[in-house]
N, C-alpha and C positions, 0 to 999 in steps of 0.2 A: 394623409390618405385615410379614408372612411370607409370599409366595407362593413355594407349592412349585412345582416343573415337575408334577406331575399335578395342582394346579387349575387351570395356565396348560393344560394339553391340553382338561382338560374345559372349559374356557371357550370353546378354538376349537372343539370340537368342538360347542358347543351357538350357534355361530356362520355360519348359512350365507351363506361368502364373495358370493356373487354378488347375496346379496340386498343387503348391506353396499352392496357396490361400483356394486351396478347404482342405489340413491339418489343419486348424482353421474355417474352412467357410462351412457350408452346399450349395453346387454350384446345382442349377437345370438347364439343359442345356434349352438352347431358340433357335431353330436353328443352328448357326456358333458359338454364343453367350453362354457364361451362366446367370445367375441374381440368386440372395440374397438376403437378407434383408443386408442392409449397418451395415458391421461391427466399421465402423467411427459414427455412431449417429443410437439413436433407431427408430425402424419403424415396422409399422405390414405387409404394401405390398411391395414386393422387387424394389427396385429402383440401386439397386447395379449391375452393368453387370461387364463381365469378356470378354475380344478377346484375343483367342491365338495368331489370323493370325497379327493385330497388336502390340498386347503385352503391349496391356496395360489395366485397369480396369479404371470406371467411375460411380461416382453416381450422379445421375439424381433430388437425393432431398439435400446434401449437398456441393455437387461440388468436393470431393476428389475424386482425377486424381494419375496415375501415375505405373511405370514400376515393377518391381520385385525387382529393387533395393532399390527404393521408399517405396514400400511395406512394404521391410524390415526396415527400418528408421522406418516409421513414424506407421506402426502396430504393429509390435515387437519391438519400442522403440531403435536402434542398433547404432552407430556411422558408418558412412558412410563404412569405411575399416573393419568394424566387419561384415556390411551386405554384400561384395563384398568378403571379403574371405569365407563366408559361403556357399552361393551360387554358387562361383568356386568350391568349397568341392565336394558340390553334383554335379556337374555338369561335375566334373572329367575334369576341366579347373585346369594348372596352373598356378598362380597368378606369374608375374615378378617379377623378383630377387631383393632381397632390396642389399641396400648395405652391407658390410662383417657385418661391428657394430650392425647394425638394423636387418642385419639373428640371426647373434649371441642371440641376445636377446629377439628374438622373439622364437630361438627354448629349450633357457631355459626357458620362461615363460610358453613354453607349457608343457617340464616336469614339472615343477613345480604345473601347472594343473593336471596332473597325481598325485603328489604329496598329494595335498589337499583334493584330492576325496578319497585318500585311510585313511585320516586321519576323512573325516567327516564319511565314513562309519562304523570304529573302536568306535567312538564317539555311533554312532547308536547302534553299539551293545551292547556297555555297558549298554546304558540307558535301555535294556531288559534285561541283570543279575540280580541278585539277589544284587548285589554290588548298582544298578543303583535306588533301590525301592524307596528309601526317594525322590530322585528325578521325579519319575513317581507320588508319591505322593503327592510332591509339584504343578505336571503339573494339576495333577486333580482338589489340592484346588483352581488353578488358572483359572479351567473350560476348561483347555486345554484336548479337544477328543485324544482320540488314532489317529484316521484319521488323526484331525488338524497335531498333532505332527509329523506325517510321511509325511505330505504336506510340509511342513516346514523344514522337516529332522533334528528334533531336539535330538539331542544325549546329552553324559553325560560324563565325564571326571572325571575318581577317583582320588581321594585327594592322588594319587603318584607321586615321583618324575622320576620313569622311566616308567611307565606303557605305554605309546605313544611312548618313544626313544625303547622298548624294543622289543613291537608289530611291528617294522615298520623300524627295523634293519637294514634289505637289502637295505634300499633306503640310508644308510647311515647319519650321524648330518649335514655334508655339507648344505645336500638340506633340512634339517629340518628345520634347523637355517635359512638358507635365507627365508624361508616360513613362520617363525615366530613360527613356535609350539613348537621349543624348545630356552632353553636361554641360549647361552653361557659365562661365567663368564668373566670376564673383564681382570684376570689373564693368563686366557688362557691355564693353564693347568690342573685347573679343568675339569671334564666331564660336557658335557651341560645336561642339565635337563626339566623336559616338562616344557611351558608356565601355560598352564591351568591344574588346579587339582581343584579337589572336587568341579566342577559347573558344572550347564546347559549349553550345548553348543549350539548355536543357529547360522548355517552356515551365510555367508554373501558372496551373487555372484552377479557375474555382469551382464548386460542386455541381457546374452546369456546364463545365467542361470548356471556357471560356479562359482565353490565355490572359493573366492579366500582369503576370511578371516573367521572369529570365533567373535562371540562376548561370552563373559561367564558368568553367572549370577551363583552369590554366594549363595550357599543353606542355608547355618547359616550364621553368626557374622562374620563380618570383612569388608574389606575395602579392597580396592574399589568393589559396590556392584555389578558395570560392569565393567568387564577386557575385552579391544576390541586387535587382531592383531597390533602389530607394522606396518607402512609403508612398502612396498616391492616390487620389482618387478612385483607384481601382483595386490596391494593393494594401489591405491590412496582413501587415505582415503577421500580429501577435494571433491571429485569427482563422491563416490558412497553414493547410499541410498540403504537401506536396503530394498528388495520386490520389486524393481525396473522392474526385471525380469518378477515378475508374473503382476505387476499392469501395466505396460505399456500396452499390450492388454487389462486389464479388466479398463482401464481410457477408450478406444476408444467406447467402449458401455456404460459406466456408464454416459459419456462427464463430466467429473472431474478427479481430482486428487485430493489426502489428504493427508497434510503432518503432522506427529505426531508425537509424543516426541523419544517413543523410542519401542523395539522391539518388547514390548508386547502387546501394544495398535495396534501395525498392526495385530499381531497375534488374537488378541481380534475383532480388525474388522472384519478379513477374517471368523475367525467363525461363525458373524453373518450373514456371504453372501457380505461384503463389501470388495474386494478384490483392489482396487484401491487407496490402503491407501501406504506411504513411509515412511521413518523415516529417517533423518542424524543421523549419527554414534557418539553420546553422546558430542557433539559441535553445536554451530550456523550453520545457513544455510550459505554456501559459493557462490562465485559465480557462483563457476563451478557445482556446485549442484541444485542451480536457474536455469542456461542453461539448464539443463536436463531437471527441473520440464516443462522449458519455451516450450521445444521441445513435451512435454503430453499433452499438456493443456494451452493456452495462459492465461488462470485466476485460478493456482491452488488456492485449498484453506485449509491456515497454522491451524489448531488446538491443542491451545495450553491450558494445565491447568489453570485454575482459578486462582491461584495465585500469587504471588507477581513474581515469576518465570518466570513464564509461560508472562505473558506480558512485561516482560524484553526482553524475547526471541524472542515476537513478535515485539518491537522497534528494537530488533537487526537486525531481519532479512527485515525491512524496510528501515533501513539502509544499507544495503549492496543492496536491491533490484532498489532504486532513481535512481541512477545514468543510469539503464536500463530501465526503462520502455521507452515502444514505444506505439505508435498509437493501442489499442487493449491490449496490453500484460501490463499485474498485476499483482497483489495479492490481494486472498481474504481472511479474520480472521472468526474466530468460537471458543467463547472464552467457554468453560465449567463452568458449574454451582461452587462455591468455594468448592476448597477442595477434587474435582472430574477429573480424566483421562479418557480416551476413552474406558481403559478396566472396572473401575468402573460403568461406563456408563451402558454401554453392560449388565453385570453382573445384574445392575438394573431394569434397564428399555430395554433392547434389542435393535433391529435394532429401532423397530421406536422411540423408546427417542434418537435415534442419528441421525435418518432419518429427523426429525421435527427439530434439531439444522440446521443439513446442507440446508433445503430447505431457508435458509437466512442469506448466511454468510454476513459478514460484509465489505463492500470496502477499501482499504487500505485508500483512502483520511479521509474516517469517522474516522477510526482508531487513524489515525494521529492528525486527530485535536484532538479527545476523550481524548488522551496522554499528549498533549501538553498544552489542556485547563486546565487539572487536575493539570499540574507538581508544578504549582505554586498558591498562593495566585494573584489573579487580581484588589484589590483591590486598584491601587494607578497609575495614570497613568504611572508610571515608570516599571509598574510589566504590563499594556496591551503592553506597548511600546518593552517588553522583550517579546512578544508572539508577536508582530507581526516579529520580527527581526528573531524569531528562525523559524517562518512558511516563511519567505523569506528565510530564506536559505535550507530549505529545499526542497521547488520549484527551487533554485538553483541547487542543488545537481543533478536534475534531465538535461539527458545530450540532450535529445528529445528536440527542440526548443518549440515548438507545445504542448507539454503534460506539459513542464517548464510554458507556460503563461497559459497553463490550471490550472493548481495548484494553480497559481499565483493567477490569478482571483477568483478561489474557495474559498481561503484562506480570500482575500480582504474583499467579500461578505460574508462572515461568520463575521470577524470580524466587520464592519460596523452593520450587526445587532444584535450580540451580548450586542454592547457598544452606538450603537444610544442612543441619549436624548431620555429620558420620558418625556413623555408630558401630563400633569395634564389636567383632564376633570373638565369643570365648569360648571352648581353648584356642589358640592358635593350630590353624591347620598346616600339619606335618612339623609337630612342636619336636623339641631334641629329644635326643633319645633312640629313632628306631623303635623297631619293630619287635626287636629282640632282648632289649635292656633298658634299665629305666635313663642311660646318659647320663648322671647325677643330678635328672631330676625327681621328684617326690614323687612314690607310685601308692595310687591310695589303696585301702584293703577291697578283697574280691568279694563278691556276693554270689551266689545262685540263682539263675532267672528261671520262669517256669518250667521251661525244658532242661535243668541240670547244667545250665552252661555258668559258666563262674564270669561274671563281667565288676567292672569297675561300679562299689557302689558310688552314689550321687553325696555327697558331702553339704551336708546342712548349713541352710545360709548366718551367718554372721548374727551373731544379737544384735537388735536395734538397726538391721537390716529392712529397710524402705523397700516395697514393692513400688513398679513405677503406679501412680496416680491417674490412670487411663483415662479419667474422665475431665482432666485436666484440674487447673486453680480452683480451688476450694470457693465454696460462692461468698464465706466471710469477708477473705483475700480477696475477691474479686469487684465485691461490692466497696472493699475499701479504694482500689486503684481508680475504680471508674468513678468514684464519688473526686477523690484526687485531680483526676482530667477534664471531669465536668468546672471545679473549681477552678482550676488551672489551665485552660482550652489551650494556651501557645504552648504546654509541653506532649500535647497529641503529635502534630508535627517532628518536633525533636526524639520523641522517642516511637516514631513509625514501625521503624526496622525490627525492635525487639516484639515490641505491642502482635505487630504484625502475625509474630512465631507462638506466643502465648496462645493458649486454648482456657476459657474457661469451664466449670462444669453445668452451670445453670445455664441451659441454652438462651435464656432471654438476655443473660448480659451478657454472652458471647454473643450476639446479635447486635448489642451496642456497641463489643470492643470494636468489632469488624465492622460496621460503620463508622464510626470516629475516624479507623483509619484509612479507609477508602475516602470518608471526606477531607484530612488531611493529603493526601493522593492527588485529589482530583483538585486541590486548591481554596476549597468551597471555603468561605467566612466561618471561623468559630467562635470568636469573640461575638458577645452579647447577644441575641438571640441565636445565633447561627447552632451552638450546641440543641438548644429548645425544639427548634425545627428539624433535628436531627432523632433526637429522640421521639418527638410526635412521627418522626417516619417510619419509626421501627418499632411505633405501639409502645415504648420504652417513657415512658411521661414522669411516670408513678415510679418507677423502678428502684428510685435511688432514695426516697424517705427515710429508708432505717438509717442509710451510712451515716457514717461519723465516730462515734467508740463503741460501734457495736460487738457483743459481746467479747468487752474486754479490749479489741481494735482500736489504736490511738498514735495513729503514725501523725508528723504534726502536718500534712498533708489534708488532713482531716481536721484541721482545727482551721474556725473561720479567722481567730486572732494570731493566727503564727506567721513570722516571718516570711515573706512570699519567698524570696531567694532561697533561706534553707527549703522551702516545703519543697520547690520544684527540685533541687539536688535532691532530698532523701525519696522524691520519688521515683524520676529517675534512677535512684540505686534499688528499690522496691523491687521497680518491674525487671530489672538487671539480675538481680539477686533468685528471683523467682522464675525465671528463666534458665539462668543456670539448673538452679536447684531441679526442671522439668528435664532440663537435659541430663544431669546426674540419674536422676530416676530412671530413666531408658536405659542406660548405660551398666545399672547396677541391676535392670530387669534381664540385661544380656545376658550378665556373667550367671544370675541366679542360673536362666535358662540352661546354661552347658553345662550346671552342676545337675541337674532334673533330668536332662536327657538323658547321662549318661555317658560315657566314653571309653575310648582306649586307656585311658590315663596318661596321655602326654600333654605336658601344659600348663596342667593341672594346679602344680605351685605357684606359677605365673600369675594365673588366674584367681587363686586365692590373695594374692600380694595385691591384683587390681582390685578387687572386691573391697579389700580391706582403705587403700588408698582413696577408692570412688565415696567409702563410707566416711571417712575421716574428712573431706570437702564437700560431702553433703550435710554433716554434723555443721562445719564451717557457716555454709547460710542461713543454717536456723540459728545460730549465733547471732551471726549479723543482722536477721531479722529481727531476735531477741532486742538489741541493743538499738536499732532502730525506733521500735515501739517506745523504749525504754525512754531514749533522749527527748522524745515528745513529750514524755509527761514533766521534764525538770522546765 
């Protein structure tokens, strides 16, 4: 099929928008003009106009623009050729010839519509016989209204095997069977026989409100407790959601979408006045079922059962959903209380116990990490180092440049302060002792403060006492590790974790360490040029020319002729060592601190004991850094 831009003009032009708009829209005329209230977002004064003479509508407080074709998209939810052959309908335009294969099959799918509607009407009247009662009585214990059920068109299918082939004769088994309602036997000279018997039948149409399948809930015992239509001509299962039809206009006023489990939980919605609820067809959300939600609602949001289920369901459909998110477009979760559905909900507590879940669903990043922090024990740094691998690849997954380093970052900074060092406050608060005696511990000598008061003076720190290094790794140290990693690209990777906690003081090579490790993260190539391009990103080009024995500097990490195996061990213990050693600093910055403050004096020995321990294992790294340096030069 070919439409040019002058059938698509004569088509709006033979289209008058307001009459269009004004069949769902209350239109008050304004001069040449009409206005609304914006059926796109809620409002109490109209900001919504309508022009026939240009043909096109405009709102003034959310910015939705656009033609009668548009309309049809994006207010009645339509695919672009569903709303262009509707609108030639009415408009007594006809649509250009497709080709022989694509007429052929477009004018069976339309019998085949004829087909369905005669079959979901059969369906309806049974469920009013006397045959249909147990059924009408199940809708009832379910809280399903007589109204609801006629909204919904829900009928009832008797436990026969020809009852539908028998009613529905003239149309022949040919088109039954291609339609799905009846089954024909594999033998082929059996007679085929109906699909559904003895269930609820609950229509399933597509965004133009056209029935094209059945789902069937089982009144007693047995299996499976939902029987949906076969695949057909009519019926892309991976494609459609059930209420699709009705909730795409009640999403443009509600500004949400809600996706739920399954047919009864929309049903259960809509009765409480929530008609903007969907359901996929008793499988994960697909892609092609995302596109649609993506096309309602750029943030719908998935509500899934409490249980072990229901949040399987929602890792699934996170998974399928990465790979597209873009700048604005998500998902959002709404997990239920355990052991509860959206129609036990309802039933319970009404619209507002499910209005008060929705006014804060949850962001898919929260989601994510919530999943992933739980899946495992993190006790051992081999189990945080498996959580940050799997939150890198899932920020890979994502194909968005921009929303990938988003993730990226988010992820980083979650894990950085989940696993940051604790840091011990000294003295201990409510150290032994009391109030009134020193307990037998050390009570230090009194001082005079300005006002005559006698308090505990501050005891002087320790010889050879390290202030912490606030401004992080010295840029000699730093220039020698990143020269290290530039040489050695495969120990970026292996040594992330530590890398990651390091702070340099030069901020231009703390701008290389945290990219090296963000591209280890993200997976990026380091080997052979990969590092080059990494540094040309970060204006980092030139940066590294001095390394190597710079003043005095000679870890053999830094020699182009040493052993690879040792270099990459002693570096690895570098950046280990030096790490520690950042974290001793802090640690020994505490203790200074409670002795500068001031105190009661309970503790106090304690604290001198840690002080002195913190200093005896920071004397230890520069040891081992000594000896380090040292074994490179033998």
């Amino acid at each position: 099929m070919s439409l040019s831009p002058a059938w698509l003009d004569e088509l709006r032009a033979r289209t008058l928008l307001s009459g269009l708009i004004g069949k769902s829209v209350k239109l008050q005329r304004a001069g040449r003009e009409w206005k609304a209230c914006c059926p796109f977002h809620n409002e109490k004064s109209p900001s919504f106009t309508v022009n026939d003479d240009k043909g096109f509508y405009h709102c003034f407080g959310c910015g939705a623009h656009g033609d009668a074709i548009r309309w049809m998209t994006d207010q009645r939810g339509l695919p672009f050729i569903d709303a262009v052959k509707e609108l030639a309908q009415a408009a007594g335009l006809d649509v250009p010839q497709q080709d022989p294969r694509a007429r052929e099959k477009a004018e069976r799918a339309s019998t085949l519509h004829d087909v369905m509607a005669q079959a979901e009407a059969w369906y309806v009247e049974q469920l009013g016989r006397a045959e249909g009662a147990h059924a009408r009585a199940y809708l009832q214990k379910r809280g399903i209204s007589e109204a609801l059920a006629r909204t919904f068109r829900i009928g009832f299918a008797p436990d026969s095997r020809t009852g539908l082939r028998s009613a529905l004769k003239e149309i022949g088994d040919e088109k039954m069977v291609e339609c799905g309602l009846l089954i024909q036997p594999e033998e082929g000279k059996r007679d085929p026989y109906d699909r559904f018997r003895g269930r609820l039948m609950i229509p399933i149409r597509d965004a133009r409100g056209r029935t094209i399948a059945f789902g069937g809930r089982i009144l007693g015992e047995g299996e499976p407790k939902y029987l949906n239509s076969p695949e057909t001509v009519l019926f892309d299962k991976g494609r459609t959601l059930f209420n699709l039809d009705r909730a795409a206009a009640a999403s443009r006023k509600a500004d949400r979408v809600i996706v739920v489990e399954g047919y009864m939980d929309v049903i259960a919605l809509a009765g409480a006045g929530i008609d903007e609820a969907v359901a996929p067809l008793g499988t994960a959300l697909t892609e092609g079922q995302l596109e649609r939600l993506w096309r309602l609602d750029p943030r719908p949001i998935l509500c899934f059962d409490g249980d072990g289920a229901g949040q399987k369901a929602s890792v699934r459909a996170i998974g399928r959903a990465l790979p597209f998110l873009e700048p604005g477009r998500t998902l959002r979760f709404l997990t239920l209380p355990q052991g509860q559905d959206p129609d036990d909900l309802i039933r319970t507590g009404g619209r507002a116990a499910m209005e008060a879940l929705l006014e804060t669903p949850e962001p898919l990043v929260d989601r994510l990490w919530r999943h992933e922090e739980a899946a495992l024990p993190l006790d051992t740094p081999e189990a945080r180092a498996g959580l940050k691998q799997r939150l890198a690849e899932h920020s890979r997954a994502i194909a968005d440049k921009d929303v990938s380093h988003q993730y990226f970052q988010e992820f980083r900074q979650r894990v950085d302060e989940k696993f940051a060092p604790q840091r011990r406050e000294w003295p201990p608060r409510g150290g032994a002792g009391g109030a009134g005696g020193n307990g037998g511990g050390f009570r230090p000598r009194k001082v005079q403060d300005k006002r005559g008061n006698w308090v505990a003076a501050p005891a002087p720190p320790l010889p050879g006492t390290h202030a912490v290094n606030r401004s992080g790794v010295g840029p000699i140290e730093a220039r020698a590790i990143l020269a290290g990693l530039v040489r050695l690209p495969d120990s970026i990777g292996a040594h992330a974790e530590p890398l990651s906690h390091l702070h340099f003081a030069d901020p231009a090579m703390d701008r290389v360490r945290s990219a090296l490790v963000e591209a280890a993260w993200r997976g990026e190539a380091l080997e052979g040029d990969g590092i080059s391009t990494i540094l040309l990103r970060v204006g980092a080009i030139d940066l590294l020319q001095k390394a190597g024995r710079a003043n005095g500097l000679a870890f053999s990490f830094q020699r182009g002729d040493a052993d690879p195996e040792r270099a990459r061990r002693d570096l690895g213990e570098v950046i280990d060592v030096m790490l520690k050693r950042s974290e001793l600093d802090a640690q020994i910055a505490a203790v200074n601190a409670s002795f500068r403050n001031g105190s009661d004096g309970h503790g106090w020995e304690e604290a001198m004991e840690e002080q002195q321990h913190l200093q005896r294992e920071r004397l230890e790294t520069e040891r081992r850094l000594s000896e380090l340096r040292e074994q490179a030069e033998l």
